[in-house]
C-alpha positions as CSV (number, residue, x, y, z in Angstrom):
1,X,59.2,99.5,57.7
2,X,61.8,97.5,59.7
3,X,64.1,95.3,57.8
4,X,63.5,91.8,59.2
5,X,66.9,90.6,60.5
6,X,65.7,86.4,60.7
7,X,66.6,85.8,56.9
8,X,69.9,86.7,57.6
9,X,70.0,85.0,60.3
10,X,68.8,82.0,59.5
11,X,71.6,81.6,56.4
12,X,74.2,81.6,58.7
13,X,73.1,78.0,60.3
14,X,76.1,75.9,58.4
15,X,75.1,72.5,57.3
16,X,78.9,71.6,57.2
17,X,79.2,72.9,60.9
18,X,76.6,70.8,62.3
19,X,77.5,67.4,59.9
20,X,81.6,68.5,62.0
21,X,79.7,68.6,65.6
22,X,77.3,65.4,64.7
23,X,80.5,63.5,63.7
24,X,82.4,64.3,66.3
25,X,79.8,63.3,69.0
26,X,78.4,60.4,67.5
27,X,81.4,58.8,65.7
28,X,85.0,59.8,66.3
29,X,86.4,60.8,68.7
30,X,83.2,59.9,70.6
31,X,81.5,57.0,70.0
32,X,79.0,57.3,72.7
33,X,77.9,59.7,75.1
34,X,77.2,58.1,78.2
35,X,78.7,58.0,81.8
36,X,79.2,54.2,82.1
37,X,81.7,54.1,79.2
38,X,85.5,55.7,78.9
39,X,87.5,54.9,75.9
40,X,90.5,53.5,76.6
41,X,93.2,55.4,77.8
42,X,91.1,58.5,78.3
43,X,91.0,59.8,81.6
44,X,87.2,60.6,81.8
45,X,83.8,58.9,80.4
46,X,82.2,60.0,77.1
47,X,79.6,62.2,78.3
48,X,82.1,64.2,80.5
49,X,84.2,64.5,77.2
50,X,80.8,65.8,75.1
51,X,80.5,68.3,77.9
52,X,84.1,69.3,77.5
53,X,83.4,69.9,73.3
54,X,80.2,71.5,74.1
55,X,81.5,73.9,76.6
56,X,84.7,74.5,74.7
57,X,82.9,75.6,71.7
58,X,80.3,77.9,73.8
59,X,82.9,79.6,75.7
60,X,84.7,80.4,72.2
61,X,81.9,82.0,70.9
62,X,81.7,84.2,74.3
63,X,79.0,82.4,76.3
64,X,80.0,81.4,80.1
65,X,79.5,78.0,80.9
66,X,76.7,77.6,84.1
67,X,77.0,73.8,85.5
68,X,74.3,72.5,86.9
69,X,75.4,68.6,89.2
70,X,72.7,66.1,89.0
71,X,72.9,62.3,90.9
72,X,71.6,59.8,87.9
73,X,72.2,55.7,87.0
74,X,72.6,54.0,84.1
75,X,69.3,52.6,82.5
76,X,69.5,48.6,83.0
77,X,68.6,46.5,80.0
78,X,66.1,44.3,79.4
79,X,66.5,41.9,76.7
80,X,63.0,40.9,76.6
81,X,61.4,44.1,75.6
82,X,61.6,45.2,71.6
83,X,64.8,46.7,70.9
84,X,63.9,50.0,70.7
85,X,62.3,49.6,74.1
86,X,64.8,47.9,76.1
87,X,65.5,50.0,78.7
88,X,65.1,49.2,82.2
89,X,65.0,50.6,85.7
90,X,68.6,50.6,87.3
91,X,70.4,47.4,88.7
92,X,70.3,47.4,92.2
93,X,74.3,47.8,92.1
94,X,74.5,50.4,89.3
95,X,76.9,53.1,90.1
96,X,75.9,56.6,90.8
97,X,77.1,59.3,88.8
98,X,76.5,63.2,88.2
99,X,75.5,64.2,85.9
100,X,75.8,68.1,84.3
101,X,73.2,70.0,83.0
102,X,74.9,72.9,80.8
103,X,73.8,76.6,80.3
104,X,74.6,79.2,78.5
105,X,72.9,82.1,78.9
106,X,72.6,85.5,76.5
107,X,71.3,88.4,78.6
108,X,68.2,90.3,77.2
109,X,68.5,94.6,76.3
110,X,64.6,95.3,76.8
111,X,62.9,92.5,78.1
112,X,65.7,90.5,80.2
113,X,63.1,89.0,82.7
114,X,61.7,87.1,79.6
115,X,63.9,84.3,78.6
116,X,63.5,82.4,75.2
117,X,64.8,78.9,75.9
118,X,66.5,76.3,73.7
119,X,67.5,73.0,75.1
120,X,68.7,69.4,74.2
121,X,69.4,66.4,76.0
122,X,73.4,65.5,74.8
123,X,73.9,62.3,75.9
124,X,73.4,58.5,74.2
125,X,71.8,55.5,75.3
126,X,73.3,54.5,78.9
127,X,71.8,50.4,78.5
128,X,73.1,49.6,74.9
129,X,76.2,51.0,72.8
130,X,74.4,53.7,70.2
131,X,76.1,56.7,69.2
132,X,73.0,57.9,69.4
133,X,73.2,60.1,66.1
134,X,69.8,60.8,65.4
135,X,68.6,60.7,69.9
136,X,70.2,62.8,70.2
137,X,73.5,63.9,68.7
138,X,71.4,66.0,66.2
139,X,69.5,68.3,68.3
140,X,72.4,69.0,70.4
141,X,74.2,70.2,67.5
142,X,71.2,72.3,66.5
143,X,71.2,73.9,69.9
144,X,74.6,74.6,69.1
145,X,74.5,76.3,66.0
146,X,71.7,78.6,66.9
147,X,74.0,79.4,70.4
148,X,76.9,80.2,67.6
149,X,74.6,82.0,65.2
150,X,73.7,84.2,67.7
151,X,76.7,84.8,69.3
152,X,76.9,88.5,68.4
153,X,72.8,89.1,68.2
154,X,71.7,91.6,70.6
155,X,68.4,90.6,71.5
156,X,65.9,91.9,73.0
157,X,64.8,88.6,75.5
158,X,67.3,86.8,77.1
159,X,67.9,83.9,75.2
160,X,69.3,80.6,77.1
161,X,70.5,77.6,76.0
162,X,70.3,74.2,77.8
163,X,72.1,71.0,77.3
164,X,70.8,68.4,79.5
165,X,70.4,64.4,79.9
166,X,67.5,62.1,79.0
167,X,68.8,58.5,78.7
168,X,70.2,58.0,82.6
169,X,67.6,58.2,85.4
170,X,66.3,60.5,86.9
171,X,66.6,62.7,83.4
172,X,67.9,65.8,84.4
173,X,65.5,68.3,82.9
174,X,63.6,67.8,85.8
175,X,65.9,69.2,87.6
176,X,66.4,72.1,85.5
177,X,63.0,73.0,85.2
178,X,62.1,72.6,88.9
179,X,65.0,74.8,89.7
180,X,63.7,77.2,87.3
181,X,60.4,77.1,88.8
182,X,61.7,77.7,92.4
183,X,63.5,80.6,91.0
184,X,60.7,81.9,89.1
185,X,61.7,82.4,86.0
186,X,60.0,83.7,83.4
187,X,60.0,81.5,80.2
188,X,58.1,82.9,77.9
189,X,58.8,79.9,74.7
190,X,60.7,76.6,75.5
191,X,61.8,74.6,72.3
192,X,63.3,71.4,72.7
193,X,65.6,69.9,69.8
194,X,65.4,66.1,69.8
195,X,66.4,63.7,67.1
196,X,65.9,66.3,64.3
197,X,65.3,64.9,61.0
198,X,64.5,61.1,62.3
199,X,61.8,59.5,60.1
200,X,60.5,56.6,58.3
201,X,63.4,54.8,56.0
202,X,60.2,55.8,53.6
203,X,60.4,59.4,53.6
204,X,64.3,59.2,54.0
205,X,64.0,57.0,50.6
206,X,61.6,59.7,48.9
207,X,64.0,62.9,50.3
208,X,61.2,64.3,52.9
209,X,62.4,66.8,55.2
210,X,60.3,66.2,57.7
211,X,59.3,68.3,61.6
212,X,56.9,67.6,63.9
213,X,56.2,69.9,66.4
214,X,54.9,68.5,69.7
215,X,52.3,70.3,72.2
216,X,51.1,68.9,74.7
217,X,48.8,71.8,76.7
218,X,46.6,74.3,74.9
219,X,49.0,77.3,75.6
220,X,51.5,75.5,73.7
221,X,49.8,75.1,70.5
222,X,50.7,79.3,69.5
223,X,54.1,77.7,69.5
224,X,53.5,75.0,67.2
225,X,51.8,77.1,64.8
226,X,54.2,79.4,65.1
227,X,56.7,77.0,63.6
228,X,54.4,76.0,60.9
229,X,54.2,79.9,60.0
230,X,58.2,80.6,59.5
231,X,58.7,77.5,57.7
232,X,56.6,79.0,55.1
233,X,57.4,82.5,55.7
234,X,61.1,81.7,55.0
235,X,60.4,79.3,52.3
236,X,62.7,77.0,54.8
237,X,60.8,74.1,52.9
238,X,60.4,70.9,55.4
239,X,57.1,69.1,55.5
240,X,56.1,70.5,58.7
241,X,53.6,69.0,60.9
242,X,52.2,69.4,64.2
243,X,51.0,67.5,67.1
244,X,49.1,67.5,70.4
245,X,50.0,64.6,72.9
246,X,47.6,63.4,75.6
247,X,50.6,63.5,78.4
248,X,54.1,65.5,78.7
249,X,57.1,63.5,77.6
250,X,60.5,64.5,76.6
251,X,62.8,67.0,77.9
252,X,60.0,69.8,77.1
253,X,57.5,67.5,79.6
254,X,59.9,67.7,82.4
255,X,58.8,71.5,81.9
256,X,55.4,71.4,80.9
257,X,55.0,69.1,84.9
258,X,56.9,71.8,86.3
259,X,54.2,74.4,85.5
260,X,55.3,76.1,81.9
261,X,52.7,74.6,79.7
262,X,53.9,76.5,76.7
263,X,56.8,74.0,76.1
264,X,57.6,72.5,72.9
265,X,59.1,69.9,71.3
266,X,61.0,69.3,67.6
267,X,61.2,65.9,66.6
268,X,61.9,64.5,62.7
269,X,58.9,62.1,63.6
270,X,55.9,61.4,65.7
271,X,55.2,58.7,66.1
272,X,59.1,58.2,66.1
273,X,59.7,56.1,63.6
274,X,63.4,56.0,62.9
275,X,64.3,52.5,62.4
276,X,67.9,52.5,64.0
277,X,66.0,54.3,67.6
278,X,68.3,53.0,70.5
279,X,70.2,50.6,68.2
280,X,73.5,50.2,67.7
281,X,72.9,51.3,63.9
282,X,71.9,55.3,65.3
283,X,75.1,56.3,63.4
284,X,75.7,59.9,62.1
285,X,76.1,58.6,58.0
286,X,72.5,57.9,58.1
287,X,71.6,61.2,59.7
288,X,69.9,63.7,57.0
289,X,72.0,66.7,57.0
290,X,69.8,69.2,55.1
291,X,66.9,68.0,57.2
292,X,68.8,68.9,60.5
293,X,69.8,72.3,58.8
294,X,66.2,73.3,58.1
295,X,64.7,72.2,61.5
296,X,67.7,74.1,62.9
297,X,66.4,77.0,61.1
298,X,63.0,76.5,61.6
299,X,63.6,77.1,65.2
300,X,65.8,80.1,65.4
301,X,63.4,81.6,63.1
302,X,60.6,81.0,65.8
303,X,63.0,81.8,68.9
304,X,63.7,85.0,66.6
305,X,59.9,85.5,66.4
306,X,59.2,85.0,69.5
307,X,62.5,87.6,70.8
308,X,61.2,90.5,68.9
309,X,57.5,90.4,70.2
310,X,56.1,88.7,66.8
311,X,53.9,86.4,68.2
């Protein structure tokens, strides 16, 4: 019988290495990450300096960096709306930017036509000053550490990674997965981290670990189950949940409109109900470590499933 190689791999995910990245992104040095704000002094705006961290740490783990230019605005704000909700179209004035999507791509042994994808949006709110811990500092970090845990894996899929941008318009997953479409490629699971562990101040008070996993067509739903499976085949141990949307939203909708119905998405909560979403208060000391660990897991387990023909 063949050893099974995800237990292993799933220890490695260090809680203390993704509470390092969170804080670094989301508090100091970088208190936003957004291309309409530059700290002082510093030669280029927060999101370009995330992209710098992120690509610094993938290239040291021996991943080239693939960037991907994309024309976006700043969301204006409308002070009407709830807070959570107060984002608006772009002022008729608002600078133009680009924006990068990020790759980093693992090449398959067997099956390299088959790519297992992973994929985060990396930036904060562009209409208000959030660090944006929870949306979306954590699942970039969990895209990160499952890059860095696999680092050395020799897998059998190709396994890419994609850091993109959700809160500046147009988001530029759209452009990733239309590109991918016009290529053809041939993604076989897309799981997209966002705001892992983000939940009720309820079930932060009672110590939930909570994941949702969001489907939104049919073909998806193998993919949600799936995540419900290695959560209890690992004993990973987060109330695990999952969902089926009437529409695509999210960074894994921008795929599911470009024709790969079998994308998925990770969230803490659905309905999100994080009560510091798009506020100010979205800092990384309210973020729930362990919770962020074992959704990080949760995934690589799956992505692991899913890379050596298990499901």
């Amino acid at each position: 019988m063949t050893r099974d190689i995800i237990p292993d791999r799933i220890k490695q995910v260090d809680p203390e290495q993704l509470r390092r990245n969170l804080f670094y992104l989301s508090k100091a040095p970088l208190p936003f990450r957004k291309l309409n704000y530059t700290i002082p002094g510093h030669a280029m705006n927060t999101l370009y300096e995330a992209d710098d961290f992120i690509q610094g740490n993938l290239e040291s783990w021996g991943y080239p960096v693939e960037k991907e230019g994309v024309q976006v605005q700043p969301f204006g704000c409308d002070t009407s709306k709830p807070k959570a909700h107060q984002y608006a179209p772009p002022e008729a004035d608002a600078p133009w930017y680009t924006a990068y999507n990020l790759y980093a791509k693992k090449q398959g042994s067997v099956y390299p036509e088959e790519i297992v994808l992973f994929l985060s949006h990396k930036d904060s709110q562009s209409w208000v000053d959030s660090p944006g811990a929870y949306d979306n500092a954590a699942g970039t970090v969990g895209t990160m550490e499952i890059a860095r845990v696999l680092k050395d894996y020799r897998s059998q899929r190709s396994i890419w990674f994609l850091f993109c941008n959700e809160e500046h318009k147009p988001w530029t997953s759209v452009t990733a997965a239309q590109n991918a479409k016009a290529r053809g490629d041939n993604l076989v699971a897309i799981f997209n981290l966002d705001s892992l562990g983000g939940k009720s101040q309820a079930d932060a008070d009672a110590g939930r670990r909570t994941n949702v996993t969001l489907y939104t067509n049919p073909e998806g739903e193998r993919f949600a189950d799936l995540m419900v499976d290695v959560n209890k085949i690992y004993d990973i141990g987060l109330i695990q949940e999952k969902f089926q949307r009437q529409s695509p939203g999210d960074d894994d909708g921008s795929y599911i409109n470009a024709g790969y119905p079998i994308a998925v998405a990770n969230l803490g909560s659905f309905p999100y109900v994080d009560p510091n979403y798009h506020r100010e208060t979205d800092i990384p000391e309210h973020v729930d470590i362990p919770n962020v660990c074992m959704a990080t897991q949760a995934s690589l387990a799956a992505g692991l499933r899913v890379d050596l023909g298990e499901i």
